[in-house]
C-alpha positions as CSV (number, residue, x, y, z in Angstrom):
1,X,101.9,-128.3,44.2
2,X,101.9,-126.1,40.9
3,X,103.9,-126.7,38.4
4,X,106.9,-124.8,38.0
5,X,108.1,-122.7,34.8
6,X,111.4,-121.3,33.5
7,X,111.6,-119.6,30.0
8,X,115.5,-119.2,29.1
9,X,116.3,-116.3,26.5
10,X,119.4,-116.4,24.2
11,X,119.5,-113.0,24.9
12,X,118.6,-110.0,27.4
13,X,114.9,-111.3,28.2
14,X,114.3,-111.4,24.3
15,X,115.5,-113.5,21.2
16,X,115.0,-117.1,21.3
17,X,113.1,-118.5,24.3
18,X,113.1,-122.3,25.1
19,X,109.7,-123.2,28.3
20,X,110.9,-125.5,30.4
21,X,108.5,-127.3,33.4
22,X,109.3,-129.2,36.7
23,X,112.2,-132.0,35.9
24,X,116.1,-132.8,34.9
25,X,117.0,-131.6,31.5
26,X,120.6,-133.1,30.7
27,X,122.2,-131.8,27.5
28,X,120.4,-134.0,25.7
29,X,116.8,-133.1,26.6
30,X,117.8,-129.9,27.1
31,X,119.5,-129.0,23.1
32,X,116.0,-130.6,22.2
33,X,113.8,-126.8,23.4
34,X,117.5,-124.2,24.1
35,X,120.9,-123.5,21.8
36,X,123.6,-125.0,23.5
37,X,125.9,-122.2,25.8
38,X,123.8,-119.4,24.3
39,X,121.7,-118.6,27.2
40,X,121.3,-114.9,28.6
41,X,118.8,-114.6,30.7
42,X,115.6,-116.3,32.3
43,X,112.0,-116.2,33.7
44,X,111.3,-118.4,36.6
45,X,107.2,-118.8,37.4
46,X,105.6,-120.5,40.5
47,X,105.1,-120.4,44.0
48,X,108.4,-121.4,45.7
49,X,109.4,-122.3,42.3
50,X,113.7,-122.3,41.4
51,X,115.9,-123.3,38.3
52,X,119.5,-124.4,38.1
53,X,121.3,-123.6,35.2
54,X,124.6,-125.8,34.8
55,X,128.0,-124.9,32.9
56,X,128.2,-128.4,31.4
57,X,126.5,-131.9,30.5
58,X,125.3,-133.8,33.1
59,X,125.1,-131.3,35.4
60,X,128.3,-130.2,35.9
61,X,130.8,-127.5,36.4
62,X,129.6,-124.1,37.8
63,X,126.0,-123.3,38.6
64,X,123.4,-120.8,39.4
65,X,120.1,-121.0,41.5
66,X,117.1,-118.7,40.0
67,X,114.2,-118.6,42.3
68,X,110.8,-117.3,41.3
69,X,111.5,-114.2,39.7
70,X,112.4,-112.2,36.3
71,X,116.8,-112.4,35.6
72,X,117.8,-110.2,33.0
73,X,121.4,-110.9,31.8
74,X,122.7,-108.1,34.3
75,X,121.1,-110.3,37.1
76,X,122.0,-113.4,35.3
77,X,125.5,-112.8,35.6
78,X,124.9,-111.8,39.4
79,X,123.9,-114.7,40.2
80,X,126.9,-116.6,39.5
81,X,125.7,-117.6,36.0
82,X,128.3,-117.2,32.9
83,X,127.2,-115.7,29.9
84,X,126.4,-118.2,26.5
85,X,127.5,-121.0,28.8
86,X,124.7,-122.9,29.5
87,X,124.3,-126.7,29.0
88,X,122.0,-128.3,31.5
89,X,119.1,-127.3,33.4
90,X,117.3,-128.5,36.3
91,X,113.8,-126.8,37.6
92,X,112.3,-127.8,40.8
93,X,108.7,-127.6,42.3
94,X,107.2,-127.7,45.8
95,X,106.0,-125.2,48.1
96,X,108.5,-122.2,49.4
97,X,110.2,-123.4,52.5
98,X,108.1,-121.7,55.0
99,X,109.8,-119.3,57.8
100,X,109.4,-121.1,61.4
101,X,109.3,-124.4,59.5
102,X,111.1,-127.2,61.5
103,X,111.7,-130.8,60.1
104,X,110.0,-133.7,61.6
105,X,112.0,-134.7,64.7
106,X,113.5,-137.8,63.8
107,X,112.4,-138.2,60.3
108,X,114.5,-140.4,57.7
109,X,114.2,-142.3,54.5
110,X,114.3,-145.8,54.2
111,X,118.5,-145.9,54.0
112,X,119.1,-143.7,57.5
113,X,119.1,-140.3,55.8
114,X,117.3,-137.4,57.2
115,X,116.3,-134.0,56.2
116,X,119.4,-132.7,56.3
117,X,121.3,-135.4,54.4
118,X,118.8,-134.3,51.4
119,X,119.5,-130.6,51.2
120,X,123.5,-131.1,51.7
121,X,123.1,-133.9,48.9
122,X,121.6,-131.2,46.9
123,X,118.6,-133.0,46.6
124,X,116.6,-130.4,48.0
125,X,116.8,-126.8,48.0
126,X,114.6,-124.0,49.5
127,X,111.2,-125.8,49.7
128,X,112.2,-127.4,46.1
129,X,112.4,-130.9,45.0
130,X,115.4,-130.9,42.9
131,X,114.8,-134.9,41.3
132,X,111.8,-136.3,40.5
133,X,112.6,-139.2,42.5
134,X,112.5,-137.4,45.8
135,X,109.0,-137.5,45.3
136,X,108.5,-141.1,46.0
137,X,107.1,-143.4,48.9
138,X,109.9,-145.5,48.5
139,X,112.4,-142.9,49.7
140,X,109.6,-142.4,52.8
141,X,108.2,-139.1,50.9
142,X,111.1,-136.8,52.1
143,X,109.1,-133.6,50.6
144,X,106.0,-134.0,53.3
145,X,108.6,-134.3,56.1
146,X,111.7,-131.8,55.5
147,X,111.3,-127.7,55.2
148,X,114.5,-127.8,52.7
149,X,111.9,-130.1,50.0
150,X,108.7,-128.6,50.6
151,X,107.0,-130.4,53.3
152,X,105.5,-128.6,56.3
153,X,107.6,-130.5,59.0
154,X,107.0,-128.6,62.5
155,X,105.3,-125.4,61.2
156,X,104.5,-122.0,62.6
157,X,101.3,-120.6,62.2
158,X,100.9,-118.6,58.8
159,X,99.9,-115.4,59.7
160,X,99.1,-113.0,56.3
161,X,100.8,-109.9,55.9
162,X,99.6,-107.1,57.9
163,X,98.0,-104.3,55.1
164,X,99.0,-106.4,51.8
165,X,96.6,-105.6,49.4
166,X,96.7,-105.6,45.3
167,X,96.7,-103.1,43.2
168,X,92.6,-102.7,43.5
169,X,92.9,-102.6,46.9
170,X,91.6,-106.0,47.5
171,X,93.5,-107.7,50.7
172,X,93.7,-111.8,51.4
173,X,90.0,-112.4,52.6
174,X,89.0,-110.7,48.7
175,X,91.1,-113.4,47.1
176,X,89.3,-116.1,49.0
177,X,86.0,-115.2,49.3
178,X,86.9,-115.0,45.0
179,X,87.8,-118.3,44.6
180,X,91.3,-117.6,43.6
181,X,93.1,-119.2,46.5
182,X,92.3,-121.9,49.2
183,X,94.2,-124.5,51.1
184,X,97.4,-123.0,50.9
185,X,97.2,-123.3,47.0
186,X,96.9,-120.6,44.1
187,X,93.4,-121.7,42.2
188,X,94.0,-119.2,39.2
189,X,97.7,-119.0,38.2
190,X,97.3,-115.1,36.7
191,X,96.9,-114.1,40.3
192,X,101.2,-115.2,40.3
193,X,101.4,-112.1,37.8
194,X,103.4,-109.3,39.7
195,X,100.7,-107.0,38.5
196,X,98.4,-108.5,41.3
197,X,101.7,-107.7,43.6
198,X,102.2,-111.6,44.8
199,X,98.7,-112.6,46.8
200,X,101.2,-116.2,46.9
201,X,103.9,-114.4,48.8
202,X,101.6,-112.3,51.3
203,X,98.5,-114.8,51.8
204,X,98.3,-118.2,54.1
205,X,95.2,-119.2,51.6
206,X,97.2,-118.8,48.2
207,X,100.7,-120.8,49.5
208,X,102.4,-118.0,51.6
């Protein structure tokens, strides 16, 4: 999968701006790019991408889920997030659960836990690992197996959206026949730019 961006603003999608990329950022590592309970707003970029922005260290005390998407401070707040309050951050990566997606019957990790263990755990969420760890064969690669971290478990058939085309007119087949997308996987990552009106979100080749 892509890597996974979130910019967080100290204030209305302007003033200081800390990138952050797939991973855990406790206080510590996360004091290191943002101000401490300063944050405002935030930019979240990548297919199927989300960020969790925490009230305390650790990872504690209220939070918020962000996926893909622009948050200005009026949709900040919306989502549950508290203004200047910010002290942790986690951002996660994978592939957007798809629609139709089923877990693998009978699927579970190396301690008895299945797919749904994971995303009540908060270890998944939305197609998202949210710990690196997850990631691993020695937890049997819960992300290839369970909707809720990314994997394709029992799929339906992607079927692209009927009349999506971009702003030039040019539909799915265009964006393949390009070389832009193919496999299920954005080649060019400008083509994620809602100028090109979300080729990622509409077409089976670029991750849909």
């Amino acid at each position: 999968a892509r890597a996974c961006h979130a910019t967080v603003y100290g204030d209305d999608l302007a003033g200081w701006q800390a990138a952050f990329t797939d991973g855990d950022y406790d206080f510590d590592k996360y004091v290191q790019q943002a101000v401490d309970n300063e944050a405002t707003s935030i930019v979240v970029e990548g297919n199927g991408c989300v960020a969790i922005v925490y009230e305390h260290k650790e990872f504690k005390g209220w939070k918020a889920v962000f996926p893909e998407g622009r948050y200005g401070m009026r949709e900040f707040l919306e989502r549950g997030a508290k203004d200047d309050a910010v002290s942790s951050l986690r951002v996660g990566y994978g592939q957007t659960k798809s629609a139709g997606c089923k877990d693998e019957p009978g699927w579970i990790d190396p301690y008895g836990h299945g797919c749904k263990v994971y995303e009540k755990d908060k270890h998944c969420a939305g197609g998202n690992t949210l710990h690196n760890w997850v990631r691993s064969a020695d937890f049997n690669n819960p992300h290839l197996h369970c909707c809720a971290c990314g994997g394709h478990g029992v799929a339906a058939k992607c079927v692209d959206t009927p009349g999506w085309h971009d702003q030039y007119g040019h539909g799915c087949d265009v964006y393949v026949k390009d070389g832009h997308c193919g496999s299920g996987k954005v080649l060019h990552d400008w083509i994620t730019q809602p100028e090109f009106v979300y080729p990622h979100r509409n077409c089976c080749a670029c991750g849909k």
